[in-house]
DRENDO-1510 file (C-alpha; in Angstrom, 1 decimal, always signed):
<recs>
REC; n; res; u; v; w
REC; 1; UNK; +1.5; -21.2; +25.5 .
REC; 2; UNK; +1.1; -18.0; +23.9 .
REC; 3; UNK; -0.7; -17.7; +20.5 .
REC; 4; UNK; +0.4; -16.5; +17.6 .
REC; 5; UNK; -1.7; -13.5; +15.9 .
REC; 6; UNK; -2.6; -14.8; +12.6 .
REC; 7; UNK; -0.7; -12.8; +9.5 .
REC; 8; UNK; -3.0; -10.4; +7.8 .
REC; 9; UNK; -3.7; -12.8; +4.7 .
REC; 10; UNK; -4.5; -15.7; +6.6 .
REC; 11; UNK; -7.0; -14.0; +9.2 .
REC; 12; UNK; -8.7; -12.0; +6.0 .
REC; 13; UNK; -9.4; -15.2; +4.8 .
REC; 14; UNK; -10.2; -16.7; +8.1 .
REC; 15; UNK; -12.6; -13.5; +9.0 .
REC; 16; UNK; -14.2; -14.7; +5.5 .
REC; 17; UNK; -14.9; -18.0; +6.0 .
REC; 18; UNK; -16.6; -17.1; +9.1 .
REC; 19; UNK; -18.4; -14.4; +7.5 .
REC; 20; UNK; -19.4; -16.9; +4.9 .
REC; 21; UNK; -21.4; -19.1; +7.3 .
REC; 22; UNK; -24.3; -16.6; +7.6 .
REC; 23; UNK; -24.7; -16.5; +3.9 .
REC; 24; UNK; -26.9; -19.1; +1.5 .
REC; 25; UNK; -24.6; -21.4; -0.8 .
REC; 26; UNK; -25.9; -19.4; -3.6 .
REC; 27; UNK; -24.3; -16.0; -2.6 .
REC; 28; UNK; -21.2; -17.8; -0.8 .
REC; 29; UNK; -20.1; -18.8; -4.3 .
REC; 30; UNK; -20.9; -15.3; -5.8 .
REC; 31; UNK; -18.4; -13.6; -3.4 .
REC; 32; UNK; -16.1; -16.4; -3.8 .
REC; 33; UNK; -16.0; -15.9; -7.4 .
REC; 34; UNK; -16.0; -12.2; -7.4 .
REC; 35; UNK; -12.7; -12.4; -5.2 .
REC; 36; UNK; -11.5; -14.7; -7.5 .
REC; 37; UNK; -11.8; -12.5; -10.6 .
REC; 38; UNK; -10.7; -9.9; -8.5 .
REC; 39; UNK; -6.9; -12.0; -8.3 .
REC; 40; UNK; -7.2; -13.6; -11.7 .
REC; 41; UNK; -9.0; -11.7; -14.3 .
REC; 42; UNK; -8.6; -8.5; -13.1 .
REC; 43; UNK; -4.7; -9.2; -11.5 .
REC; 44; UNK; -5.5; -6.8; -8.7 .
REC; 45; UNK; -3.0; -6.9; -6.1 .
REC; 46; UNK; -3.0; -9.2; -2.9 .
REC; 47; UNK; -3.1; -6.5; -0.9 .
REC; 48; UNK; -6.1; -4.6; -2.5 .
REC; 49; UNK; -7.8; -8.8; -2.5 .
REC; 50; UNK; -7.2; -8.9; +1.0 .
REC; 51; UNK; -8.9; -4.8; +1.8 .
REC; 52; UNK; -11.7; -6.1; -0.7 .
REC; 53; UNK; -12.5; -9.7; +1.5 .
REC; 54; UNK; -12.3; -7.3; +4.5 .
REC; 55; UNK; -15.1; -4.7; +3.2 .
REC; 56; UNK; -17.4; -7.3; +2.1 .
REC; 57; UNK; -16.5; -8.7; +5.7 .
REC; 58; UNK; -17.7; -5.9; +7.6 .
REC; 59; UNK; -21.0; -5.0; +4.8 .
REC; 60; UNK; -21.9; -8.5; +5.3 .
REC; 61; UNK; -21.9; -8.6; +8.8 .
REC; 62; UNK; -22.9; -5.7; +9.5 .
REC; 63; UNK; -26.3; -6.7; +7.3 .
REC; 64; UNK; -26.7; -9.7; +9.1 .
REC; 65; UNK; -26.9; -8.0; +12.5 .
REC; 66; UNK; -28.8; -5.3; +10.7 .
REC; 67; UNK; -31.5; -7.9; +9.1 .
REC; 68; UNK; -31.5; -10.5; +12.2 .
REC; 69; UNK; -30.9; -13.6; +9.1 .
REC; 70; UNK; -29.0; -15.1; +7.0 .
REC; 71; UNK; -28.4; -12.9; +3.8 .
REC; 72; UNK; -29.3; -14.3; +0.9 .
REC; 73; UNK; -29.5; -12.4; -3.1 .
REC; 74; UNK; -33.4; -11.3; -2.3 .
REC; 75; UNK; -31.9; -9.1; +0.7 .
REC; 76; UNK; -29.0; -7.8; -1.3 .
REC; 77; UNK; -32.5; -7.1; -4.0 .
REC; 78; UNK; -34.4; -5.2; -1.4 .
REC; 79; UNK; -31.9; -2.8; +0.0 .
REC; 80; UNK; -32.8; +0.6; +0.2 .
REC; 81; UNK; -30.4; +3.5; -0.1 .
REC; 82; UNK; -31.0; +4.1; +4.1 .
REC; 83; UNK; -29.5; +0.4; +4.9 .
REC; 84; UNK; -25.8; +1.8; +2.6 .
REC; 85; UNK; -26.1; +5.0; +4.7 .
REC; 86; UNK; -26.8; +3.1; +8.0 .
REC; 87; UNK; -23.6; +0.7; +7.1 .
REC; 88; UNK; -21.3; +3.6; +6.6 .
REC; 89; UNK; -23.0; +5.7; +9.7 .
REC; 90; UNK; -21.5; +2.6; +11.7 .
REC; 91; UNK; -18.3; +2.3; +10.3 .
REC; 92; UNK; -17.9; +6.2; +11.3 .
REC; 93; UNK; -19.3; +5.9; +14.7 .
REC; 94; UNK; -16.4; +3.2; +14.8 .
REC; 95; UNK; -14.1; +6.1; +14.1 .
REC; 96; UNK; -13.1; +4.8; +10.9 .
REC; 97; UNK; -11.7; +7.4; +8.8 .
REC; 98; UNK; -13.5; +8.8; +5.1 .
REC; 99; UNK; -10.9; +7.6; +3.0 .
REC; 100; UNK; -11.1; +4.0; +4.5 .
REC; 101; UNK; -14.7; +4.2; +4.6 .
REC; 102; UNK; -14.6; +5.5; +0.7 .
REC; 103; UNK; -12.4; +2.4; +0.0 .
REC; 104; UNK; -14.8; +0.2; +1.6 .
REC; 105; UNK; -18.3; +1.5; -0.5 .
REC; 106; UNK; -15.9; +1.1; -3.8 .
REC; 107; UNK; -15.4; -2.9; -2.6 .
REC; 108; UNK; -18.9; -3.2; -2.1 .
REC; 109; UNK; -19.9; -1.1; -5.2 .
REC; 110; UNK; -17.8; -3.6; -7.2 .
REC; 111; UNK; -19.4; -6.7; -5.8 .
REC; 112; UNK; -22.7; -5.3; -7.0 .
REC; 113; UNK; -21.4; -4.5; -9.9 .
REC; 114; UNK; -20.6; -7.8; -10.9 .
REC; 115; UNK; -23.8; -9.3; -9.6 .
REC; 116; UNK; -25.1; -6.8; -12.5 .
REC; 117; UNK; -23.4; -8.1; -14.9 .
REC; 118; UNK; -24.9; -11.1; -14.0 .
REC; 119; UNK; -28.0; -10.0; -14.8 .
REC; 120; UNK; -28.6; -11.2; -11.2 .
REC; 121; UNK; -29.2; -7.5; -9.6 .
REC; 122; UNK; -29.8; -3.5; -10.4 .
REC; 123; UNK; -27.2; -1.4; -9.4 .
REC; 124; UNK; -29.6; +1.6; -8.9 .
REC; 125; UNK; -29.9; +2.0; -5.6 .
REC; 126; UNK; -25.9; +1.3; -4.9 .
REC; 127; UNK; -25.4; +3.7; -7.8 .
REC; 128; UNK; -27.2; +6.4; -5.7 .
REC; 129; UNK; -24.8; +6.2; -2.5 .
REC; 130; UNK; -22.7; +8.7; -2.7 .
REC; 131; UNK; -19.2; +9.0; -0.9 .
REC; 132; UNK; -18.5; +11.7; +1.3 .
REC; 133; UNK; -15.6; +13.9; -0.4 .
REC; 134; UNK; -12.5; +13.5; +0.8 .
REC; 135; UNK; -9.7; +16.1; +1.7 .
REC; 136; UNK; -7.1; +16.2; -0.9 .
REC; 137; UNK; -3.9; +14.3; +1.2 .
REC; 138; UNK; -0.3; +15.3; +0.0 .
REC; 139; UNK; +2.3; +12.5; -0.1 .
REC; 140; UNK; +4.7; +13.6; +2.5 .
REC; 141; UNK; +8.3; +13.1; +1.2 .
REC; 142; UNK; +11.5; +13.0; +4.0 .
REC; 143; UNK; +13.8; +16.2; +3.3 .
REC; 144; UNK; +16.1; +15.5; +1.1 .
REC; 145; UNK; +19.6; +16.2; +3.8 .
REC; 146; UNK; +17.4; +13.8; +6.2 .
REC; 147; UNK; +17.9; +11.1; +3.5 .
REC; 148; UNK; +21.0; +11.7; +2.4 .
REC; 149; UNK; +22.1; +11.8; +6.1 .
REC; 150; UNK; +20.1; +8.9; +7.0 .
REC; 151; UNK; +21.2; +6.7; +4.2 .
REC; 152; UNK; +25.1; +7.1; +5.1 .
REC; 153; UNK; +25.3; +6.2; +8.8 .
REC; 154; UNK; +27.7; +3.1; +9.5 .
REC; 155; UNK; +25.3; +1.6; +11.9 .
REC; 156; UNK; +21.9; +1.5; +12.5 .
REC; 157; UNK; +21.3; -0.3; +16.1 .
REC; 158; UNK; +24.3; -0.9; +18.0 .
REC; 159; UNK; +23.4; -4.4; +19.0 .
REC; 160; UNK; +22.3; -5.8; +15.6 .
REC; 161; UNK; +24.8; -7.7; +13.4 .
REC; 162; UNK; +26.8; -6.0; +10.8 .
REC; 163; UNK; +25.0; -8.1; +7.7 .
REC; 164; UNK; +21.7; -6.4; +8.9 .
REC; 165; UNK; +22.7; -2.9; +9.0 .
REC; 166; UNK; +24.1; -4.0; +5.4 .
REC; 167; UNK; +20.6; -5.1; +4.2 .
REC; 168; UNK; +19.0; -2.0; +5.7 .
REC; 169; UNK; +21.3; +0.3; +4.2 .
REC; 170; UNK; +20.7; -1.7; +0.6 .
REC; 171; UNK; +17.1; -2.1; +0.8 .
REC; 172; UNK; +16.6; +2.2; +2.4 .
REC; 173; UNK; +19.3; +3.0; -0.7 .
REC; 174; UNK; +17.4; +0.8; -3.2 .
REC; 175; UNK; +13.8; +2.5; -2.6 .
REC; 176; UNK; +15.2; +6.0; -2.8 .
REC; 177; UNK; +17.1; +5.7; -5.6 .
REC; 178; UNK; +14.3; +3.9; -7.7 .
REC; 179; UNK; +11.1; +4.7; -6.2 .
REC; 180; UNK; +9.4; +1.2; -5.8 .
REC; 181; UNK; +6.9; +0.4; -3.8 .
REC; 182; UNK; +7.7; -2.1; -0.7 .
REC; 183; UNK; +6.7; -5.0; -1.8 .
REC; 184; UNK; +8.2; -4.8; -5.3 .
REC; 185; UNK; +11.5; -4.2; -3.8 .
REC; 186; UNK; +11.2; -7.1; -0.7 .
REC; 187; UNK; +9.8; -9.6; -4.1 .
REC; 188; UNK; +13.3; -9.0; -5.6 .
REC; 189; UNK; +15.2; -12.1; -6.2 .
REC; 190; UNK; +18.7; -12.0; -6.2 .
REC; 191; UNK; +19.4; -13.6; -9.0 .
REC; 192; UNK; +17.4; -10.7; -11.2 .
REC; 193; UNK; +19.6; -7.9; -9.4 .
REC; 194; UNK; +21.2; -6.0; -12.6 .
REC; 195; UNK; +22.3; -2.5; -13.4 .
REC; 196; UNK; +18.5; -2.4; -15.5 .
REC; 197; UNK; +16.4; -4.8; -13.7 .
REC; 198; UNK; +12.7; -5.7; -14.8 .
REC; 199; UNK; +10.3; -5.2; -11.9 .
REC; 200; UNK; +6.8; -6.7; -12.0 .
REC; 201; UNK; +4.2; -3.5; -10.3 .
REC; 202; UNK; +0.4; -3.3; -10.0 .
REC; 203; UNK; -1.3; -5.0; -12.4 .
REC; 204; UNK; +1.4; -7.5; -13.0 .
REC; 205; UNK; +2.8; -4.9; -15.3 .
REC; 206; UNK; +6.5; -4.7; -16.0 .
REC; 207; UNK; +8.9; -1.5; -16.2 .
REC; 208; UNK; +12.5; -0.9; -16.4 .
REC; 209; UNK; +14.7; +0.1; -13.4 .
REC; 210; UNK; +18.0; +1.5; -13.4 .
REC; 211; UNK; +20.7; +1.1; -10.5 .
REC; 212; UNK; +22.8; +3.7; -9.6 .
REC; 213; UNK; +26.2; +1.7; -8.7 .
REC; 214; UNK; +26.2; +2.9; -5.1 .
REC; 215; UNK; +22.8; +0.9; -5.0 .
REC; 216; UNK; +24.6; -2.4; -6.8 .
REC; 217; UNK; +27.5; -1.4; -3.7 .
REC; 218; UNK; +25.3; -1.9; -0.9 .
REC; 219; UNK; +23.6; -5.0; -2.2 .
REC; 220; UNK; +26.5; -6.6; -2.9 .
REC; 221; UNK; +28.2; -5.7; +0.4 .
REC; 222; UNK; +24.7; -7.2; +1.7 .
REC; 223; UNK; +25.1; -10.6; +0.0 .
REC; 224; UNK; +28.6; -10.9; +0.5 .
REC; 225; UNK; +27.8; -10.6; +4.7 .
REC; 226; UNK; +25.0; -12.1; +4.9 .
REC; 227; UNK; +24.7; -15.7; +6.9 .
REC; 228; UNK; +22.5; -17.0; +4.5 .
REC; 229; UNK; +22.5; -18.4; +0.6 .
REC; 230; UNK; +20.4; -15.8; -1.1 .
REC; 231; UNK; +21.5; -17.5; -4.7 .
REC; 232; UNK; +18.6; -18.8; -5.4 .
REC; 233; UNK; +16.0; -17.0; -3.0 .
REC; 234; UNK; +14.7; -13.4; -2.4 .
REC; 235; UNK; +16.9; -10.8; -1.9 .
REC; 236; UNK; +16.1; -9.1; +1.4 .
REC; 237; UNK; +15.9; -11.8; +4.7 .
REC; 238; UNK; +15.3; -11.1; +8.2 .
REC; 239; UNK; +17.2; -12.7; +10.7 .
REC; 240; UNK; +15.6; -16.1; +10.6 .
REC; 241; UNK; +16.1; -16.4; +6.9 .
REC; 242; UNK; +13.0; -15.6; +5.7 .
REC; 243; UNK; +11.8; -12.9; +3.4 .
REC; 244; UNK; +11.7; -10.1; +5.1 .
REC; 245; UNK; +7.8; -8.4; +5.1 .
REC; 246; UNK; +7.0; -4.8; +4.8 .
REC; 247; UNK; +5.8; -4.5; +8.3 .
REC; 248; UNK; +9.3; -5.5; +9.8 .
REC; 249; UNK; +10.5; -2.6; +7.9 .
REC; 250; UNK; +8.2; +0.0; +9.2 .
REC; 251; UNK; +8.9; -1.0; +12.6 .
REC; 252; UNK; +12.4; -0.8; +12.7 .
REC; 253; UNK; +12.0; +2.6; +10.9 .
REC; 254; UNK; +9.9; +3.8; +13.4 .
REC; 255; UNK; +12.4; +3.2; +15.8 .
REC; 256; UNK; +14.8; +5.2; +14.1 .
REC; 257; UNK; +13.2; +8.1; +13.6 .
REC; 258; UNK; +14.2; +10.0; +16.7 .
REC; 259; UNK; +17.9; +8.4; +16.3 .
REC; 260; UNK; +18.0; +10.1; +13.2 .
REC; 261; UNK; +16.2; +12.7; +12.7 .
REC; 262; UNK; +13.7; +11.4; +10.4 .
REC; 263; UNK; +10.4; +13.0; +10.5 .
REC; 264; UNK; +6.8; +10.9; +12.0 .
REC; 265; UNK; +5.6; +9.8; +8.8 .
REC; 266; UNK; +8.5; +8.2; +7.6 .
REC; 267; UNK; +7.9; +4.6; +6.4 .
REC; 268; UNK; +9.3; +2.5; +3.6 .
REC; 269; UNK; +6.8; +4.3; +1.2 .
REC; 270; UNK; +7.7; +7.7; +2.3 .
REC; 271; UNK; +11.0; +6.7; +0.8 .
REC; 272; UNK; +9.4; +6.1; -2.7 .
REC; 273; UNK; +7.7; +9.8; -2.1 .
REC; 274; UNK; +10.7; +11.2; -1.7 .
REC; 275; UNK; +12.2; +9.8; -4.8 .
REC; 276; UNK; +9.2; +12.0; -7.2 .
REC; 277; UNK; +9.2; +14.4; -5.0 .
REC; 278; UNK; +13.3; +15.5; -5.2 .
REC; 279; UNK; +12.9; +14.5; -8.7 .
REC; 280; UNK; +10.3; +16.8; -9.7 .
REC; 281; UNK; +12.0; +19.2; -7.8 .
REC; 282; UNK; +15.3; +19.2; -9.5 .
REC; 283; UNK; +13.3; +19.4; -13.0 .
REC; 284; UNK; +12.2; +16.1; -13.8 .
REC; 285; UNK; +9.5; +15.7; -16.3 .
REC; 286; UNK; +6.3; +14.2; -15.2 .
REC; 287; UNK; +6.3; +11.1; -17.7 .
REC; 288; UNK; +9.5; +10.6; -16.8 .
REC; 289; UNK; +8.5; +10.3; -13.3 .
REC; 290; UNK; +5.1; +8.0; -14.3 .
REC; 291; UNK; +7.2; +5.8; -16.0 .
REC; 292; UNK; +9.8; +5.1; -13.5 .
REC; 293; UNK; +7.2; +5.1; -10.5 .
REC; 294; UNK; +5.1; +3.0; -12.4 .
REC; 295; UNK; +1.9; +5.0; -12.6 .
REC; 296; UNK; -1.2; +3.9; -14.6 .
REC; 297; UNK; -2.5; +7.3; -15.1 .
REC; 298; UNK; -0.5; +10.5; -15.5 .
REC; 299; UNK; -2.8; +11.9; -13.0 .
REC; 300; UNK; -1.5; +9.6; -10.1 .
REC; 301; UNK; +1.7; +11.4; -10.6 .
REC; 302; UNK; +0.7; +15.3; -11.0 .
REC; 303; UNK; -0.1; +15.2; -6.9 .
REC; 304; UNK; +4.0; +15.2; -6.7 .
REC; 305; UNK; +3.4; +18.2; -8.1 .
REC; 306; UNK; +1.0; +20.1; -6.0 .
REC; 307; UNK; +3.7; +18.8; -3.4 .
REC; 308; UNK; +6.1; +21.3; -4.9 .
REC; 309; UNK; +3.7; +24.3; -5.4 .
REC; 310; UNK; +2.7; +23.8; -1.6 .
REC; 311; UNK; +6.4; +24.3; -0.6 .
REC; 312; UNK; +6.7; +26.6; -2.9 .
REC; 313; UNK; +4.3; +28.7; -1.2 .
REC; 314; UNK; +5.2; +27.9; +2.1 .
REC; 315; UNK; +8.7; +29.6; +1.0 .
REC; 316; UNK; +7.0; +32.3; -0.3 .
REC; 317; UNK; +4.9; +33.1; +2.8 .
REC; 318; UNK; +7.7; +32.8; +5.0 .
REC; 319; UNK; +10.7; +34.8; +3.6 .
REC; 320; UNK; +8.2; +37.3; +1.4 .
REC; 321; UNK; +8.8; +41.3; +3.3 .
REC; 322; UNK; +4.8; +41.8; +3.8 .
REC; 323; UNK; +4.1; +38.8; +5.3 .
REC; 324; UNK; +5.5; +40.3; +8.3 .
REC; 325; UNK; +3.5; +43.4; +8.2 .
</recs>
């Protein structure tokens, strides 16, 4: 019989408990209760738990092979600044990639930093690692006619039922038209669905979302084919019933890319990029777009911008007389 491949929460949890074995009691419960105020104090995301339990995987490990023993709060003590550059020297000859290796020394960083406020550690030596700087990446938005295009075909796969094409068309509709991120939109329940719908983000903050009513259409034709009682459940189901998960939506749109004409990095988030992208574009004000994406920080939003100057210049370089001199 063929096993199943654990899902991504359940094995980051698995990969911990393993990881946990070659650690003393004492420091098992410290990263236990870090991660724990990581998901209750702080109300990070699951997602950003689960990238967290993997870094401290991978640093742990990597320290136990490095040190030959169990790790214990005298090693974490002793560790020089060479031992953080050896750990991220591995993760690169693994061809992992600067931003995910940034990520990773910020997870780390933070567990030390709460051992500090523990008065249990000094953060001088982790303080002193610096992360290599990163090349600025531009969200990449789909063009708008690819969207608008994309978002009106009567079928998606020939051979799926009609109730599915429905909930694809409703959920591709609902993310361009609003701009949430995946998961907020899959954690709908139908019961909440309203012209101005509350929708808990990051942080467990909530903002205001309005529905343009060809977005309340397309649900509703959704609901109103779909096999199964969404009354009192989420709003988006795959074809067992279930709520459907972000990486089922990625993979069907990557198998519609060439049957439409959508670029290689489109994905369910690319749709949310395109949302502050063509709104910026047509004159939107930035605080306008913070609030609606959901943005913390102003700044999170100005890249959207520096998305419009670069194809603003790419314009200008193509169509301007001397740049064909």
């Amino acid at each position: 019989m063929r096993s199943v491949r654990p899902g991504v929460k359940y094995e980051a949890v698995f990969k911990l408990n393993v990881m946990l074995e070659k650690l003393t009691e004492d420091l098992r419960k410290l990263v236990q209760n870090w991660l724990e105020q990581l998901e209750v104090q702080l109300r990070y995301s699951e997602h950003t738990v689960i990238c967290y339990r993997r870094d401290m995987c991978d640093f742990l490990n990597f320290l136990s092979n490095h040190e030959s023993n169990i790790i214990d709060l005298e090693i974490l003590k002793n560790l020089k600044l060479s031992d953080f550059r050896a750990w991220l020297s591995h993760r690169v000859n693994n061809d992992l990639s600067a931003r995910s290796n940034a990520r990773a020394l910020s997870s780390v960083k933070s567990f030390f930093y709460y051992l500090a406020k523990l008065n249990l550690i000094n953060t001088k030596i982790v303080d002193s690692v610096r992360r290599s700087k990163l090349s600025k990446l531009l969200p990449k938005p789909i063009p708008e006619d690819n969207v608008m295009k994309f978002l009106n075909q009567k079928f998606y796969f020939e051979n799926d039922p009609q109730w599915v094409t429905n909930r694809d068309r409703a959920l591709y509709t609902l993310l361009y038209s609003t701009g949430l991120r995946i998961n907020e939109a899959l954690n709908i329940k139908t019961r909440d669905i309203e012209q101005e719908m509350k929708i808990r983000g990051k942080g467990k903050k909530d903002r205001i979302v309005l529905l343009f009513p060809v977005t309340l259409e397309r649900i509703k034709t959704y609901i109103n084919t779909c096999p199964y009682d969404l009354k009192d459940g989420f709003l988006f189901v795959g074809v067992r019933g279930k709520r459907l998960s972000a990486s089922s939506v990625d993979y069907r749109l990557k198998r519609l890319q060439i049957l439409n004409d959508l670029p290689e990095h489109s994905s369910a988030h690319a749709f949310r990029h395109s949302f502050a992208t063509h709104l910026i574009q047509k004159g939107a004000d930035l605080r306008s777009v913070q609030e609606l994406l959901g943005h913390e920080s102003l700044e999170t939003t100005q890249i959207y911008t520096d998305v419009d100057n670069y194809n603003l210049l790419k314009i200008y370089e193509k169509t301007h007389p001397l740049e064909n001199e």
